[in-house]
NUVO-329548 format. One record per residue: residue in three letters; chain; x, y, z of N, C-alpha, C in turn. Coordinates in pm, whole numbers. Layout:
% NUVO-329548
NODE  code  unit     nxx     nyy     nzz    caxx    cayy    cazz     cxx     cyy     czz
NODE   ala     A       X       Y       Z       X       Y       Z       X       Y       Z
...
% end
This chain:
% NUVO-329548
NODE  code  unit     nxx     nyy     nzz    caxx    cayy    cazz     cxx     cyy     czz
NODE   unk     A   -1102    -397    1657   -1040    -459    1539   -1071    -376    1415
NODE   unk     A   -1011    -376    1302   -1014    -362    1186    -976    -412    1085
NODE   unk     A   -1092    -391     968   -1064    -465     812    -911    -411     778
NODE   unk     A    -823    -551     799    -709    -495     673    -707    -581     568
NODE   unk     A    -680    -563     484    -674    -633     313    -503    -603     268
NODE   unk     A    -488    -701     162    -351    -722     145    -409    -769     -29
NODE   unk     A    -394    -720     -90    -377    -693    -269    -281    -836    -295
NODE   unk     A    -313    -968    -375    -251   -1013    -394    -298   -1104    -524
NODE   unk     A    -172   -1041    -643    -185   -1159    -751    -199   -1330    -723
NODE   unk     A    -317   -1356    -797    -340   -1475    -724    -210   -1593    -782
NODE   unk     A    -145   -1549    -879     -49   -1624    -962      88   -1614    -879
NODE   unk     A      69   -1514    -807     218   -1500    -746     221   -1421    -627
NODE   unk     A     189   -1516    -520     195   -1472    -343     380   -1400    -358
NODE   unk     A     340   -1286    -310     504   -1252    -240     496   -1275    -101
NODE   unk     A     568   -1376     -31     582   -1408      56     598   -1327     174
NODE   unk     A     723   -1236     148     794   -1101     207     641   -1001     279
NODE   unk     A     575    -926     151     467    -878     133     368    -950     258
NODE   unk     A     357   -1010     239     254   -1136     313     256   -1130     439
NODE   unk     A     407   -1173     482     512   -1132     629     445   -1032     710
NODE   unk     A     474    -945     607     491    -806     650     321    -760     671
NODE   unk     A     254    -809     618      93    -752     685      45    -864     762
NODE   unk     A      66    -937     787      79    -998     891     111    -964    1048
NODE   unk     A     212    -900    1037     312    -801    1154     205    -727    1143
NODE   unk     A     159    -659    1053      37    -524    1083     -81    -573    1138
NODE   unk     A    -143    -658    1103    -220    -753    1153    -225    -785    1307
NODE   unk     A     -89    -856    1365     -56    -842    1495     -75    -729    1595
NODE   unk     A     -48    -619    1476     -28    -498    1596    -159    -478    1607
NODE   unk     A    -251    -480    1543    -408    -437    1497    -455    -563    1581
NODE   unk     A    -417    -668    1639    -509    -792    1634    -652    -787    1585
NODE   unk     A    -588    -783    1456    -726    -819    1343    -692    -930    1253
NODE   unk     A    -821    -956    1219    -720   -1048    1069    -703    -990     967
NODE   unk     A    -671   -1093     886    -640    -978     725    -719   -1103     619
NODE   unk     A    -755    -996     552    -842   -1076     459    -744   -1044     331
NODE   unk     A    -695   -1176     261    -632   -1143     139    -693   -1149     -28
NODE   unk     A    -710   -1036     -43    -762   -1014    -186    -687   -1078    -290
NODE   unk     A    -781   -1203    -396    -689   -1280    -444    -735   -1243    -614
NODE   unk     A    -677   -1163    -679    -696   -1103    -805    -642   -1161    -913
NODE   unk     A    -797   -1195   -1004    -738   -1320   -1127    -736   -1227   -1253
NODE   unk     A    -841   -1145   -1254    -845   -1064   -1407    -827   -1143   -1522
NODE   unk     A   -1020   -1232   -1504   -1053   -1293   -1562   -1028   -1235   -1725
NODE   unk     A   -1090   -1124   -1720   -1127   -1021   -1810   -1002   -1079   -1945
NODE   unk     A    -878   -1030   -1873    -724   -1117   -2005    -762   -1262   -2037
NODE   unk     A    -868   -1350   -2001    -839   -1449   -2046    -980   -1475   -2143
NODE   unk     A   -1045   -1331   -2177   -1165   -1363   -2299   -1110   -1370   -2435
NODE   unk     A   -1215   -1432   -2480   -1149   -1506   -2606   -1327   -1430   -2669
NODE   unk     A   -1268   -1424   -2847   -1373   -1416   -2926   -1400   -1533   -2970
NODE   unk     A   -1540   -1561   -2914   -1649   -1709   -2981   -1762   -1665   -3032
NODE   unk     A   -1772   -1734   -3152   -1839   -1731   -3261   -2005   -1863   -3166
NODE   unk     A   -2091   -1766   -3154   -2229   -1821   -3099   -2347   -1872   -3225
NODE   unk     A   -2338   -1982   -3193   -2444   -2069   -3290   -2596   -2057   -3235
NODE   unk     A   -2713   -1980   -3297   -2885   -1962   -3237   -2895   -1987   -3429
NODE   unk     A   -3042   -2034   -3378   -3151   -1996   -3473   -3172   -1907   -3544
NODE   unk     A   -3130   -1784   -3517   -3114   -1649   -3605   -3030   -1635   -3656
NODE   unk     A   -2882   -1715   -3624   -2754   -1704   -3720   -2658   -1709   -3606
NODE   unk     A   -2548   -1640   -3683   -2441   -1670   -3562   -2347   -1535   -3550
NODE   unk     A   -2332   -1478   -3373   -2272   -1388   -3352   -2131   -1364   -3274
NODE   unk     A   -2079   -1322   -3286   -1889   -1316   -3226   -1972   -1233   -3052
NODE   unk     A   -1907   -1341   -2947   -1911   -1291   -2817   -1787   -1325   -2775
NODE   unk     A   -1757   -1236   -2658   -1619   -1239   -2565   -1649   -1352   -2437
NODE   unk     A   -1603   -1441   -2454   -1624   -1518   -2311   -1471   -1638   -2267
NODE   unk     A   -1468   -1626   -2172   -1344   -1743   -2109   -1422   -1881   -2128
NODE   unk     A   -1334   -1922   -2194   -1297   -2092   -2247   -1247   -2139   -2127
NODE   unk     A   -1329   -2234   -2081   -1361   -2272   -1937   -1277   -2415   -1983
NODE   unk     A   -1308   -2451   -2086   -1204   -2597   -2122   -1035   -2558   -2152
NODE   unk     A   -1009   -2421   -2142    -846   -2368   -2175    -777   -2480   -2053
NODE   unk     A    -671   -2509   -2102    -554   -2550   -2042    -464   -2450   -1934
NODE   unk     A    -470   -2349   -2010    -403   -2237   -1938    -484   -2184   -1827
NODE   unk     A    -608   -2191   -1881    -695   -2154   -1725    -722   -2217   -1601
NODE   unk     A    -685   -2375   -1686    -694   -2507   -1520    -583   -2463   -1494
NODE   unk     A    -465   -2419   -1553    -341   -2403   -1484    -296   -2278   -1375
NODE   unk     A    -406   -2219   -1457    -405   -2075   -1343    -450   -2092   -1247
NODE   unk     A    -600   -2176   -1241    -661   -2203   -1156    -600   -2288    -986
NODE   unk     A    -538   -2355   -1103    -441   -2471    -977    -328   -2393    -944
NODE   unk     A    -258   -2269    -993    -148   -2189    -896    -269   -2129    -829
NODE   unk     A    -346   -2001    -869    -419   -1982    -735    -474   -2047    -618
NODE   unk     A    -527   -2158    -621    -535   -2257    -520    -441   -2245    -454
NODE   unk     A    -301   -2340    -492    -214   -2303    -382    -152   -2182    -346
NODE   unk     A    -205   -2079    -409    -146   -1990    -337    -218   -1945    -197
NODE   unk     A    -376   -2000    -200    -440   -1954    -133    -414   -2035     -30
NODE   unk     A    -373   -2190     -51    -363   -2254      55    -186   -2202     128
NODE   unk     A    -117   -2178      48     -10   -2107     137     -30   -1960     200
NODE   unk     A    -137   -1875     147    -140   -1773     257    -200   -1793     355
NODE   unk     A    -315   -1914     381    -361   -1951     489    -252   -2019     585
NODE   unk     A    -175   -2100     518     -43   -2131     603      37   -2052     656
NODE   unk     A      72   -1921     540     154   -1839     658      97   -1744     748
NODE   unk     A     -32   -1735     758    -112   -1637     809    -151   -1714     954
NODE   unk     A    -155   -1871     927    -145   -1936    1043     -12   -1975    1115
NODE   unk     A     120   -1952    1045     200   -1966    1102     222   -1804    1190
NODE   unk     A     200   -1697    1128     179   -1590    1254     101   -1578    1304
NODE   unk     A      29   -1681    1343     -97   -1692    1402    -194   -1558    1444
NODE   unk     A    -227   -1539    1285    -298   -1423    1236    -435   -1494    1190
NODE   unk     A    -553   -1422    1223    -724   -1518    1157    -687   -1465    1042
NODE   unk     A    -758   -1544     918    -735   -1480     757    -881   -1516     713
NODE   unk     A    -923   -1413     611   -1028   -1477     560    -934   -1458     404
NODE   unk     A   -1048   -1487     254    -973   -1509     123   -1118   -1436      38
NODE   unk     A   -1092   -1344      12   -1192   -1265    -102   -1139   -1334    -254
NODE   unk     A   -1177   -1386    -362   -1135   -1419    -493   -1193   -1307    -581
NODE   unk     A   -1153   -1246    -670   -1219   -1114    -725   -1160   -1179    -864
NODE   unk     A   -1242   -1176    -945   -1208   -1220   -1082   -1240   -1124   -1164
NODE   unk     A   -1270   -1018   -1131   -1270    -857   -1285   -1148    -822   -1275
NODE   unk     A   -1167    -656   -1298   -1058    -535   -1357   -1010    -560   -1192
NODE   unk     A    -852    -590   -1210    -828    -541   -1072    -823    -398    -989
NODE   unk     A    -832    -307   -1065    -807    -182   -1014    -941    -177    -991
NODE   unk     A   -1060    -225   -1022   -1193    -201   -1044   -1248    -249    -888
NODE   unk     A   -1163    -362    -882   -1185    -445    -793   -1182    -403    -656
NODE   unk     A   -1014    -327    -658    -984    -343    -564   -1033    -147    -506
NODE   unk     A   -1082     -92    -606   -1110      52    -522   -1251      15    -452
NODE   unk     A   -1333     -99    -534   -1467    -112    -435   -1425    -216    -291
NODE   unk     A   -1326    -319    -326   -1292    -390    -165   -1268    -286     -59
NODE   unk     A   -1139    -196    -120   -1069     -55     -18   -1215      20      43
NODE   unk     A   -1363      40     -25   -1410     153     -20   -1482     108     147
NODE   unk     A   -1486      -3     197   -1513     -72     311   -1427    -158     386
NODE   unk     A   -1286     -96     391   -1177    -165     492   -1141     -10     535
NODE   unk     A   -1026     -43     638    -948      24     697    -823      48     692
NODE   unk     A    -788     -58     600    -655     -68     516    -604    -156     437
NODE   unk     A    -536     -82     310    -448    -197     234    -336    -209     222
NODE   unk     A    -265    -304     219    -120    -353     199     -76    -364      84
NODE   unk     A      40    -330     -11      23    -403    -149     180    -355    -141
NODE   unk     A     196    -516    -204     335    -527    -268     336    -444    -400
NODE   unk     A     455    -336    -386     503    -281    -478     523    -292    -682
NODE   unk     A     585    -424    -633     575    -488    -742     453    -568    -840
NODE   unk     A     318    -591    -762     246    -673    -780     229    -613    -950
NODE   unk     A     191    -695   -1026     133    -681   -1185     110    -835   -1227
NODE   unk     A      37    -833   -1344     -28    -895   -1422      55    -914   -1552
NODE   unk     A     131    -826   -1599     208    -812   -1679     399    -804   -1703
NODE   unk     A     420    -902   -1596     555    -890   -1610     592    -770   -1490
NODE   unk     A     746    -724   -1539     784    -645   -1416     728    -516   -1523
NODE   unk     A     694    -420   -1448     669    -255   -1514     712    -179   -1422
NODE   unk     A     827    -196   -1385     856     -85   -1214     847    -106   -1116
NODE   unk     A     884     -27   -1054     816      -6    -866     848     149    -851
NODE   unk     A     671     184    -830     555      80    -826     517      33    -935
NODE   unk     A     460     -76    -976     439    -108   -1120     278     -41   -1161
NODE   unk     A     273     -29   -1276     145       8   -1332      42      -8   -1260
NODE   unk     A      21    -116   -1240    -102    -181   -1155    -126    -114   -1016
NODE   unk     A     -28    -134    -945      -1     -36    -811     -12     125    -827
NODE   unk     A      18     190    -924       1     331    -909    -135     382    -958
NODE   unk     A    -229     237   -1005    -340     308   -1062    -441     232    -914
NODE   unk     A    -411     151    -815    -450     141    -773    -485     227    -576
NODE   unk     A    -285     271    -605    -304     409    -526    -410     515    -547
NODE   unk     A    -421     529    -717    -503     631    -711    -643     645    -690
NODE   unk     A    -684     533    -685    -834     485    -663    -876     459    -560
NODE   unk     A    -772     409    -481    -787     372    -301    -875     410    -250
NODE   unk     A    -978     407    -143   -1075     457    -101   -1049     434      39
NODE   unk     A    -902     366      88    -849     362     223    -729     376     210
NODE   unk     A    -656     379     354    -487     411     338    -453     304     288
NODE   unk     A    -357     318     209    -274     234     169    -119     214     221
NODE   unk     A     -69      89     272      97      88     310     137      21     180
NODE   unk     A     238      63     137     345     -34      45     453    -124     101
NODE   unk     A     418    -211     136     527    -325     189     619    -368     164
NODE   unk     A     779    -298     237     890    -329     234     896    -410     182
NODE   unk     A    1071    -440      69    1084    -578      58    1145    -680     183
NODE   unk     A    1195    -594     285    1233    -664     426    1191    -589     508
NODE   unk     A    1202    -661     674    1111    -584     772    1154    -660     852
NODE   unk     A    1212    -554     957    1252    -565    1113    1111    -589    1206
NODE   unk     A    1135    -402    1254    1029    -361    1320    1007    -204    1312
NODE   unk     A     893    -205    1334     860     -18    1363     889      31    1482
NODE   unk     A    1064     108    1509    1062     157    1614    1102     345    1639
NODE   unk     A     993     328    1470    1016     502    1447     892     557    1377
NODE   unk     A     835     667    1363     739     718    1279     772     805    1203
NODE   unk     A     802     879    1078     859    1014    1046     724    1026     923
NODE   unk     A     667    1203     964     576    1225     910     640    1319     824
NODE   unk     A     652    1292     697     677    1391     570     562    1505     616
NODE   unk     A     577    1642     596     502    1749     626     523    1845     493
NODE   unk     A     401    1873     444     466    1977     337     396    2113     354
NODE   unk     A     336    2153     491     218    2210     507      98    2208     440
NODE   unk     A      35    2136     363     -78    2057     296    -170    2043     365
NODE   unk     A    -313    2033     369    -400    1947     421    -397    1819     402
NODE   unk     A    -347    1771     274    -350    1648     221    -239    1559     314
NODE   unk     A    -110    1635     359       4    1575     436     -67    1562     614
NODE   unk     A    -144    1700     647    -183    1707     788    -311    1511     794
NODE   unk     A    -354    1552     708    -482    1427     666    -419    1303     684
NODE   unk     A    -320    1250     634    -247    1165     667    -194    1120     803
NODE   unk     A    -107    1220     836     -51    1225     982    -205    1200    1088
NODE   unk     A    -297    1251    1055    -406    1232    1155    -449    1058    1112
NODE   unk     A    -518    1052     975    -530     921     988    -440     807     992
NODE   unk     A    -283     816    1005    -209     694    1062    -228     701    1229
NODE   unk     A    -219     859    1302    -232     814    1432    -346     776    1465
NODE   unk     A    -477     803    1428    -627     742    1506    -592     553    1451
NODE   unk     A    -533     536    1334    -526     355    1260    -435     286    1354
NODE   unk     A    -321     365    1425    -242     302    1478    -200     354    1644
NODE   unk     A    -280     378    1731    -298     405    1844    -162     348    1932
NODE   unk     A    -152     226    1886     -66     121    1960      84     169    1951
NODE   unk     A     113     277    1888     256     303    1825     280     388    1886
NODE   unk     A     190     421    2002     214     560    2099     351     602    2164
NODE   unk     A     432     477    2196     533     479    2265     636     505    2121
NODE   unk     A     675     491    2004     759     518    1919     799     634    1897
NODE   unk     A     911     658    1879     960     796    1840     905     814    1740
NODE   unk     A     843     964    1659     824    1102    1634     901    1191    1566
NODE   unk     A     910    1159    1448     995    1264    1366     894    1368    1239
NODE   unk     A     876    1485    1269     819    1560    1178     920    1581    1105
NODE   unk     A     933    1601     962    1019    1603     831     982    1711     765
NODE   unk     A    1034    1854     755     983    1940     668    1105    2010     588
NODE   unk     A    1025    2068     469    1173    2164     416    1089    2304     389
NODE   unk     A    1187    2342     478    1160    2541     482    1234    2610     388
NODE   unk     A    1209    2720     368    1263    2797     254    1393    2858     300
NODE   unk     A    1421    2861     471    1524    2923     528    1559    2805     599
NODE   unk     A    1486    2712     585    1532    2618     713    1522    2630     851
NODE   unk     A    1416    2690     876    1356    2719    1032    1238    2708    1000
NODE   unk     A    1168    2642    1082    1025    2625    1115     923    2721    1241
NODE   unk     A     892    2795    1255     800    2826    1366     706    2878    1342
NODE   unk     A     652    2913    1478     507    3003    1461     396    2892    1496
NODE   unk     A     260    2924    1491     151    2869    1573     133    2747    1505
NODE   unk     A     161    2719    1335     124    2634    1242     211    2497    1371
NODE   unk     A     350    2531    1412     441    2428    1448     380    2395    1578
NODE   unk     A     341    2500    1684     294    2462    1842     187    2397    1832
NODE   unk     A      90    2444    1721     -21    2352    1724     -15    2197    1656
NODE   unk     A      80    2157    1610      66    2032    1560     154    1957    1686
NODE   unk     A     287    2068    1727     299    1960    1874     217    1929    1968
NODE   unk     A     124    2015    1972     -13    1992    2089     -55    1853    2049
NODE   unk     A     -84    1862    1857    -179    1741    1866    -107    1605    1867
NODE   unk     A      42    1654    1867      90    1493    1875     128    1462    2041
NODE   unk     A     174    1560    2119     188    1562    2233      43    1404    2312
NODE   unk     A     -77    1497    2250    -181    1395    2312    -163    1241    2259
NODE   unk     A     -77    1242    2204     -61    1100    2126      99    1015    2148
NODE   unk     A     195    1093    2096     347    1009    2134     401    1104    2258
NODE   unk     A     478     994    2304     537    1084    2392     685    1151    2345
NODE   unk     A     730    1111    2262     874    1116    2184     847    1204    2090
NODE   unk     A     925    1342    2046     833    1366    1942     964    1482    1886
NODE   unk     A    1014    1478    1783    1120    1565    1724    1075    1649    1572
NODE   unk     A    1141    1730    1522    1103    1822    1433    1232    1809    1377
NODE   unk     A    1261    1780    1251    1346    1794    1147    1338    1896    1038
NODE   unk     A    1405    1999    1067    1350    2109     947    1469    2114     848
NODE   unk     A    1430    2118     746    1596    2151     634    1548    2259     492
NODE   unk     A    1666    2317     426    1638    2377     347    1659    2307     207
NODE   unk     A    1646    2338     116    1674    2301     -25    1584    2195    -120
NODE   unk     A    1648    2139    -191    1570    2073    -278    1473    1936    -180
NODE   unk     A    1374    1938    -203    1261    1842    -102    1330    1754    -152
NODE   unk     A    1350    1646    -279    1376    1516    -319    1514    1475    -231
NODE   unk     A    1583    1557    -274    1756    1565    -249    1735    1538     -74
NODE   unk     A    1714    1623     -19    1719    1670     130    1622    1511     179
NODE   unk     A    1498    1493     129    1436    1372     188    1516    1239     180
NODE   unk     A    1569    1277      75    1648    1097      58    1742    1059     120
NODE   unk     A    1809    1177     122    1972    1217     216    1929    1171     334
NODE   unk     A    1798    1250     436    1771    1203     531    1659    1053     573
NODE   unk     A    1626    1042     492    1603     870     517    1664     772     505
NODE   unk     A    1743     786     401    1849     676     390    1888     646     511
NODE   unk     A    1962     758     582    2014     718     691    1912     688     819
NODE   unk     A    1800     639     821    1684     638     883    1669     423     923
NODE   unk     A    1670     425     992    1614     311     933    1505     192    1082
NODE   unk     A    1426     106    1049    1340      49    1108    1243     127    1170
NODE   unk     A    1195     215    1070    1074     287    1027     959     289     971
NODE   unk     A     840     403     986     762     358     863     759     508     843
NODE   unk     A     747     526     713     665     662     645     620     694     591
NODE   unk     A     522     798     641     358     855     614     360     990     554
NODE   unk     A     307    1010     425     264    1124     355     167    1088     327
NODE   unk     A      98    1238     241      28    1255     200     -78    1202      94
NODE   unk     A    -171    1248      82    -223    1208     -95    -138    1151    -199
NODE   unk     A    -112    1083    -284     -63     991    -376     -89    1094    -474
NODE   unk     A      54    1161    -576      67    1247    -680      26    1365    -636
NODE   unk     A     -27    1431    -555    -120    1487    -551     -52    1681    -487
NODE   unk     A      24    1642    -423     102    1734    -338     248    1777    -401
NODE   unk     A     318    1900    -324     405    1923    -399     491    1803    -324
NODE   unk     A     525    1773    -203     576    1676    -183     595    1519    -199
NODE   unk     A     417    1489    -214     448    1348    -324     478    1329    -474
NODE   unk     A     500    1439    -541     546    1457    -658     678    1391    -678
NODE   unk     A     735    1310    -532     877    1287    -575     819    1157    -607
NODE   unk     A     683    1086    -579     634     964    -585     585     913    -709
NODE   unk     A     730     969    -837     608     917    -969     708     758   -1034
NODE   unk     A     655     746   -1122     727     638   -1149     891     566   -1140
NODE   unk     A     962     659   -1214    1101     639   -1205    1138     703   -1048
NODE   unk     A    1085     813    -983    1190     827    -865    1144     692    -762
NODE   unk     A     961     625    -752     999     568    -670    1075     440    -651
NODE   unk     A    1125     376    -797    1214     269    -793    1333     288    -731
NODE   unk     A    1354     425    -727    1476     456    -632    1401     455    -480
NODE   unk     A    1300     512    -431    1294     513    -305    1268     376    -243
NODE   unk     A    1179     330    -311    1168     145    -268    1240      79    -224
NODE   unk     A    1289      77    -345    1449     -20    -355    1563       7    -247
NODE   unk     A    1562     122    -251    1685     182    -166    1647     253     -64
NODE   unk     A    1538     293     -30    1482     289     134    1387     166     158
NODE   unk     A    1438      69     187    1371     -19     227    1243     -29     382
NODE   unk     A    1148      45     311    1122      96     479     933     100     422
NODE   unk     A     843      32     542     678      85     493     660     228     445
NODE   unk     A     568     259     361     519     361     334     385     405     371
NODE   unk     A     327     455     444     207     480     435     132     600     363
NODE   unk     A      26     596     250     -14     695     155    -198     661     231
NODE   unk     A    -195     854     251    -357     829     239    -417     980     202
NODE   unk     A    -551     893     130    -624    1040      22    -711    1128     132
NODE   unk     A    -792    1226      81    -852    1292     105    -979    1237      55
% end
């Protein structure tokens, strides 16, 4: 078994999100423990402290706020509906409550799991994108792989490993296959863009060796031209998949992963992502 965690505003369960690590969950028969993030921190207030020596301005949450029993009582049920749907896929759940910095939060939960899930959209602040603010600072902190969870979901009956010759891209491809053993039987698509559009030489035989010991299905997609253009063209038409790159910003190939392009890839490849660091 393994720790998976699932990132979730405690104000607003995405259901979809939820679904969908759940299904990961299944394949893992593990449970998932859902991280329920309040970011207490937005709700300090300056109070004026009455002592014997006089009186000083401190930051603290007003425990008598209205707005805070109200928060309090959506997180509740939210917690009692992810235990519901976690028992309706009859998935074990446990419920972490983390009330600091969420990004703070959530790079020390990641630094002792095996994986996180996080809805795209999740924020504190309204919509800011996809991925929204919150999510891209929490990619960057990750201290485990991270998937970004479709807004819909079939099934995984494909793998396609973005390749940019990187360590950071090879790092990936190794840690989704040791996380996901069970996917052995799925087809195998390596994804690269060559400068001529041919791939060979020892760099290519040796990575079929190492997937050989692992899928039995296993194809090479090589293309030339612009990486963004050429990747999108060919995923679009892709579909009931997941896909795995590299390091987050970090590569010339996740560079297509910054703010504005990935509202296009999200949205319009509706498909898991899997990102993991070095």
């Amino acid at each position: 078994m393994q720790k998976i965690l699932i990132a979730i505003n405690g104000e607003e369960l995405n259901e979809q999100a939820l679904n969908f690590a759940c299904a990961i969950a299944r394949i893992k028969a593990s449970p998932l423990t859902g991280i329920f993030l309040e970011n207490l921190v937005e709700n300090e207030q300056l109070i004026w402290k009455v002592t014997g020596g006089g009186n000083y301005p401190e930051w603290e949450i007003d425990e008598r706020s209205k707005a805070l029993a109200a928060k309090a009582k959506k997180i509740t049920a939210n917690i009692e509906k992810f235990r519901a749907v976690c028992q309706a896929n009859q998935v074990a759940c446990k419920v972490h409550e983390d009330k600091s910095v969420p990004v703070r939060e959530m790079e020390t939960e990641s630094r002792f799991a095996d994986l996180l899930i996080l809805d795209a959209c999740m924020s504190f602040k309204g919509y800011t994108g996809t991925p929204s603010d919150l999510v891209q600072q929490i990619l960057r902190h990750a201290e485990c792989p991270v998937i970004i969870a479709p807004e819909s979901y079939t099934a995984i009956n494909e793998i396609i490993f973005m390749y940019d010759g990187s360590k950071n891209a090879a790092y990936a491809i190794k840690q989704f296959a040791y996380l996901f053993p069970e996917l052995y039987d799925k087809r195998v698509i390596v994804f690269r863009i060559a400068e001529d559009g041919i791939w060979q030489g020892p760099e290519r035989e040796q990575m079929l060796e190492w997937l050989q010991q692992r899928y039995s299905a296993i194809g090479f997609e090589v293309q030339k031209g612009d990486v963004k253009d050429k990747m999108f063209d060919y995923l679009l038409k892709r579909e009931n998949n997941i896909i795995v790159m590299g390091s987050y910003g970090r590569t010339a190939l996740s560079r297509f992963f910054t703010h504005s392009d990935a509202d296009f890839v999200i949205n319009t490849i509706p498909r898991p992502l899997f990102i993991s660091h070095i």
